[in-house]
N, C-alpha and C positions, 0 to 999 in steps of 0.2 A: 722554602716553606713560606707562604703567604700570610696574611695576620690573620684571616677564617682559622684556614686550617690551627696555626699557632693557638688560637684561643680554644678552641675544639681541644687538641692536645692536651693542652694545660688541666682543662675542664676536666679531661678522663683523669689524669694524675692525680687530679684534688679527691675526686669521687672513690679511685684506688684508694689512696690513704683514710679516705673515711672511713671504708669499708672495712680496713684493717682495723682502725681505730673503732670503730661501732661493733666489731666483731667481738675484741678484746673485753672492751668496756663493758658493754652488755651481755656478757657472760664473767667477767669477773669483778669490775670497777662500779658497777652499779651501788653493790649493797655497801661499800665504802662510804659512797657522795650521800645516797640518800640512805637509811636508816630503814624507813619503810616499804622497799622494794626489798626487800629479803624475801623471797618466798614466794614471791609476785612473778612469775615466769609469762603471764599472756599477753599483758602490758609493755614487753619490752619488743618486740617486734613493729610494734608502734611510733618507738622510739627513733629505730633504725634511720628513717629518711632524713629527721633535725639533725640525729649525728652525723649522717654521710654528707653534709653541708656545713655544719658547725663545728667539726673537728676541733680544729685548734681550742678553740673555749672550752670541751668536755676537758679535752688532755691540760689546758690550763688550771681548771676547775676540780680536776683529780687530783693535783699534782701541789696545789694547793693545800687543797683537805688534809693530804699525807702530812705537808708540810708542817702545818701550823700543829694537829694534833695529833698526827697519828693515825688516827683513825676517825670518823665523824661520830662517835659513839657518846663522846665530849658534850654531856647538858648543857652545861653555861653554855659554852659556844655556841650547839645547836640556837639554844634557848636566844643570845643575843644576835646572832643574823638574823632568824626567824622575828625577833618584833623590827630590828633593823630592815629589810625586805617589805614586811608590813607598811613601815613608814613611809615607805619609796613609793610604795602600789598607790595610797593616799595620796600623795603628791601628786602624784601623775593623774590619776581617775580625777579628781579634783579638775584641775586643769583642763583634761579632755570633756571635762562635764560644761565647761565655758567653752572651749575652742569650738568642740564641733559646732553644736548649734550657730554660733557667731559665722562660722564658716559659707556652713549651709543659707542662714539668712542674708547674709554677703552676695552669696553667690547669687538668690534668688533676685534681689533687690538688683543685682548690674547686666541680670540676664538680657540679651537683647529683644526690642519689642518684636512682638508677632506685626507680622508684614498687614497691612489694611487690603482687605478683602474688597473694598467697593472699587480701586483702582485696577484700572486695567492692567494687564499682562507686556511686558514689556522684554520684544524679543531681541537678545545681545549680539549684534554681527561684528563681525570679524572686521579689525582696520581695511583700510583700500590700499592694497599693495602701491608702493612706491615705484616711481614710472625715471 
């Protein structure tokens, strides 16, 4: 088995267990994690493809919720991830509200010049073979 093929293989395996994992999840571990997916059936087919990629994190992220309370139904808890979560989104959008632009005007600023239109056309030959 060659490394294509090997990577291909692995790829279907991961996508198998997603699928098992998005199956389960999204028919029963949904209304655990979130609260307000209860009742929500047309939205979770939407879901399917981030699960079938991010498996391990849903199964972590389930396994978790169980963990700590039981069930996600826990106010405080909900209540303190959710301004915790908030706080992160901030940070990050903050930050990205500098980077990009900086990025973008970076990039403009080292772009290379446009070639001068009044010179002549200058055509590239091939070295002289070696005698």
């Amino acid at each position: 088995m060659n490394g294509g093929s090997m990577v291909v293989w692995l790829a279907t395996l991961w996508l198998y267990a997603g699928g098992a994992v998005a199956a389960v999840f999204l028919l029963f571990g949904i209304d655990r994690v979130d609260g307000n997916a209860r009742g929500a059936y047309l939205f979770r087919p939407l879901l399917a493809p981030g699960v079938l990629l991010l498996w391990p994190l849903v199964l972590w992220r389930w396994w978790t919720l169980e963990a700590v309370s039981g069930t996600s139904d826990d106010a405080a808890y909900d209540r303190g991830r959710y301004q915790a979560v908030r706080a992160g989104h901030a940070r990050v959008w903050s930050v990205l509200a500098v980077l990009v632009p900086a990025v973008l005007i970076g990039a403009l600023l080292m772009r290379q010049p446009v070639p001068d239109s009044k010179g002549a056309a200058v055509r590239l030959d091939a070295p002289a073979p070696k005698q």
